[in-house]
C-alpha positions in Angstrom: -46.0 -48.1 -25.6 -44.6 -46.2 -22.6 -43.4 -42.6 -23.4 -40.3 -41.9 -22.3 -40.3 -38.5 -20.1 -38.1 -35.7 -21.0 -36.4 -35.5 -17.6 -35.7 -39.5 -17.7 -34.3 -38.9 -20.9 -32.0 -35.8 -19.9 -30.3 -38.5 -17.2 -28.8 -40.3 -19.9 -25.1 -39.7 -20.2 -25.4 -39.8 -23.8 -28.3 -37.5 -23.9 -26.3 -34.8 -21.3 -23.0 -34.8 -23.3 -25.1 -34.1 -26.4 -26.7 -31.3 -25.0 -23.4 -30.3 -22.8 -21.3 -30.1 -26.4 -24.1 -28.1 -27.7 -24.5 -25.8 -25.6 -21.0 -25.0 -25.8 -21.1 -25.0 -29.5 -24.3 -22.1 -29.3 -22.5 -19.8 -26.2 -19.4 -20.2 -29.0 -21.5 -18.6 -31.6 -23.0 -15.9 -29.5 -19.4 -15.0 -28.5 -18.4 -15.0 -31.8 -21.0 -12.8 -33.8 -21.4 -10.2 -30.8 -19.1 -7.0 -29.8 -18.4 -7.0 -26.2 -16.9 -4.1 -24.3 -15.1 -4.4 -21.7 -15.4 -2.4 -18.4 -13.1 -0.4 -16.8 -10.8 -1.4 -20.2 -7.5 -2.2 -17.6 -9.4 -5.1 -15.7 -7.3 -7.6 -16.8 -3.9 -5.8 -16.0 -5.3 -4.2 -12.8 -6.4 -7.5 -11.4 -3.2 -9.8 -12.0 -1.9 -8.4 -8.9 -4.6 -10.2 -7.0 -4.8 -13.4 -8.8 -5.9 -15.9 -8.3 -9.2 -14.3 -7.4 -12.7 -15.3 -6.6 -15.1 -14.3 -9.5 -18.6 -13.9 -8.9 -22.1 -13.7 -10.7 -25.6 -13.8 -10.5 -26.9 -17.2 -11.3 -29.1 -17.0 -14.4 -26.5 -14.2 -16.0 -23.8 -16.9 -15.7 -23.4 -18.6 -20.0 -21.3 -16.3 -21.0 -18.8 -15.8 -17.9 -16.5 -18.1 -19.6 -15.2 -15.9 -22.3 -14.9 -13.3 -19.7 -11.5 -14.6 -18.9 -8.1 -14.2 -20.9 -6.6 -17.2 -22.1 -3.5 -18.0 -19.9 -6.2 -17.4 -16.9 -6.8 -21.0 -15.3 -10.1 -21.1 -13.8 -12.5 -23.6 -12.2 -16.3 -23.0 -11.9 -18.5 -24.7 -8.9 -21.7 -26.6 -10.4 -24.8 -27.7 -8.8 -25.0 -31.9 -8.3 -28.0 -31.4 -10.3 -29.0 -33.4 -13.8 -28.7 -30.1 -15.4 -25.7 -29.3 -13.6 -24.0 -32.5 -15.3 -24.7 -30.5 -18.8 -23.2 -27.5 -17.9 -20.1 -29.1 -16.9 -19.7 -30.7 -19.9 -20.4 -27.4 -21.6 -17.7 -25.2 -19.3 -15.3 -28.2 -19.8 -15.8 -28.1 -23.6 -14.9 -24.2 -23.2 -11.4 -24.5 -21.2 -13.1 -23.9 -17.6 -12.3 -27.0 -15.0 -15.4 -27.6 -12.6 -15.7 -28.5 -9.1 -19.1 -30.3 -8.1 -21.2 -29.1 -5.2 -24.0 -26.4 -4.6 -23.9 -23.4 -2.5 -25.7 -22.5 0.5 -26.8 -20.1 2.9 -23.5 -20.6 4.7 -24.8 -22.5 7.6 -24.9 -25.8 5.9 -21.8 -26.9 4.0 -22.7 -30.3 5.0 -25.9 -30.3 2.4 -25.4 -31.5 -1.3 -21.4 -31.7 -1.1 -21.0 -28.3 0.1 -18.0 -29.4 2.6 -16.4 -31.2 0.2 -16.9 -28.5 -2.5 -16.1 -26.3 -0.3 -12.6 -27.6 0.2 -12.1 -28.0 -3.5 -12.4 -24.6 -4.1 -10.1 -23.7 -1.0 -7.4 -26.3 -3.0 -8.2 -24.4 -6.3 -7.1 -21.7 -5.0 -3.7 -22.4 -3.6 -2.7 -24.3 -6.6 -3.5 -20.7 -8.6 -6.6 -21.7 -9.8 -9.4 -18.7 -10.2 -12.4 -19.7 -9.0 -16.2 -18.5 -10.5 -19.1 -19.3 -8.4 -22.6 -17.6 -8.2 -23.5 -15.5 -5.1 -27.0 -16.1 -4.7 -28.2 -18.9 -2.2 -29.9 -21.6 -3.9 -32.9 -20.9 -5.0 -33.2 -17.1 -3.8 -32.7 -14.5 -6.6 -30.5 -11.8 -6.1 -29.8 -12.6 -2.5 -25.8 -12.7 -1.6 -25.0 -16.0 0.6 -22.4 -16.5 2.8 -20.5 -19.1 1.5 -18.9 -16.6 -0.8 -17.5 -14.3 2.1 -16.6 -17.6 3.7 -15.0 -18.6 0.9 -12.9 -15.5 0.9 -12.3 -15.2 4.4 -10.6 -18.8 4.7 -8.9 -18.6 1.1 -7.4 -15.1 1.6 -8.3 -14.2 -2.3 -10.2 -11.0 -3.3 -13.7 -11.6 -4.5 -14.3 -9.9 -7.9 -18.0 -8.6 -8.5 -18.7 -9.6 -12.4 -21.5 -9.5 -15.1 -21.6 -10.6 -18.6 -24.8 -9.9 -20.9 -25.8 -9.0 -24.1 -28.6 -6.8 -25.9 -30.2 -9.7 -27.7 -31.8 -12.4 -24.7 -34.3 -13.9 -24.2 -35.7 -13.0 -20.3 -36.9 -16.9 -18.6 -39.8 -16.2 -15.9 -37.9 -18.9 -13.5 -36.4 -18.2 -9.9 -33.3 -17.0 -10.8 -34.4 -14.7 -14.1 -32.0 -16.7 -16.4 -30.9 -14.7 -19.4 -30.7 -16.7 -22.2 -28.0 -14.8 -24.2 -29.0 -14.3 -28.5 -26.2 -14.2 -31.3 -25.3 -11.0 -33.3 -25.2 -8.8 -30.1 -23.8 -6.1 -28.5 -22.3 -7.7 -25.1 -20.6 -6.1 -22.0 -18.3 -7.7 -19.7 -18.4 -5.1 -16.3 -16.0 -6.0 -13.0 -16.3 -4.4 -10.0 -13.8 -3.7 -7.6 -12.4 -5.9 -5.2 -13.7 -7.1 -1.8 -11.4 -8.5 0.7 -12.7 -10.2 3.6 -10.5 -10.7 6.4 -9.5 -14.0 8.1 -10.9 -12.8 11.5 -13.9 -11.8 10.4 -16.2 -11.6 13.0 -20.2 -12.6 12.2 -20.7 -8.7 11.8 -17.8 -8.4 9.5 -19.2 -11.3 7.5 -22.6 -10.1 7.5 -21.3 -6.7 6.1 -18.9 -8.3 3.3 -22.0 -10.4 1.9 -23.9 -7.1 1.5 -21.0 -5.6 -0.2 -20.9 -8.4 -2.8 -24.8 -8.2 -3.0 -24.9 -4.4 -4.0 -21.7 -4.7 -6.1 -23.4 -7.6 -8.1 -26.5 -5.3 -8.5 -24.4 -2.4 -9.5 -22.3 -3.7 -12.0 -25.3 -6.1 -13.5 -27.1 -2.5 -13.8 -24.3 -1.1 -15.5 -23.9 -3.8 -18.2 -27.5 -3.6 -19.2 -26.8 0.3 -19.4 -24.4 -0.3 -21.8 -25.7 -3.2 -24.0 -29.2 -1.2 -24.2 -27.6 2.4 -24.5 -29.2 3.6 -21.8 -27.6 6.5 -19.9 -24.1 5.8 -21.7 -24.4 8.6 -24.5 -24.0 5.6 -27.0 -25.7 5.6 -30.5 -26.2 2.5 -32.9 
């Protein structure tokens, strides 16, 4: 008898919207038996002024971002083509958060893997005030800003809003992008930073300099939400 292989089995649609609904199901529970704090505590009146905006992440810290937003915030969320892309859009779906299907890039190569198309479905998202939440970091390079992202905000005229999500219980994966895997009964920290605005004549230098800025605002407030969740250098107690 033939075995049937774990990643043949994850392409069937009945196998992905099991795991998508899941998924969903679990992030729900981690949100729901954790304490997040919020930081600075007037984000979400400081940044209605700007929206719709451009939220971004580090991908691997991304499960939670979806409870980062309020309610009456409409958002859509670009996901890889991939198999296991196809479960988490099931899962953001299941959680209120549209998706748009395409992977990032370097910025060079929007013509790879639906990147045009993507591209212009995040450009659309925008003007029909739609947020959009993407991950900075070029495929398959950790903690490396692309950019796509400065593109993004250069030809959508929207702010670009540094985020991180976490929480104190996870469990650490030892895969490219040092995914998080976020534990129930937590203390959690949703940190913004502020805006970045990248203008429509931006010149390459301009560019190059607005990718850094996301890249060290990502690294900043990431470092700041583990501060918090771990009580390090916060003057927190149990």
């Amino acid at each position: 008898m033939r075995i049937l292989s774990l990643k043949r089995l994850t392409k069937a649609p009945s196998v992905q919207k099991a795991l998508g609904v899941t998924a969903a199901w679990y992030l729900r529970l981690v949100w729901n038996t954790s304490r997040f704090t919020v930081e600075p505590e007037n984000i979400y009146g400081s940044v209605e002024g700007d929206l719709p905006v451009i939220v971004t992440m580090w991908h691997g810290q991304h499960f939670m971002m979806p409870f980062a937003r309020h309610e009456h915030h409409r958002v859509k969320v670009l996901i890889s083509l991939h198999r296991d892309g196809e479960i988490n859009a099931i899962a953001a779906e299941r959680l209120g958060v549209g998706t748009i299907r395409g992977s990032g890039t370097h910025g060079t190569d929007f013509h790879r893997k639906g990147g045009a198309v993507s591209f212009k479905a995040m450009i659309q998202a925008l003007q029909e005030n739609y947020n959009i939440a993407v991950t900075a970091d070029v495929p398959k390079v950790s903690r490396v800003a692309g950019l796509g992202i400065v593109k993004l905000a250069q030809h959508s005229g929207r702010p670009i809003f540094p985020a991180a999500v976490v929480t104190s219980r996870r469990i650490q994966l030892n895969n490219w992008d040092r995914s998080a895997i976020n534990l129930p009964f937590s203390r959690g920290a949703i940190v913004a930073g502020k805006p970045i605005r990248v203008p429509p004549d931006a010149d390459a230098a301009t560019l190059e300099a607005a990718r850094i800025e996301v890249e060290n605002a990502l690294n900043k407030v990431t470092a700041r939400a583990y501060e918090i969740v771990d009580r390090r250098g916060d003057g927190s107690r149990d």
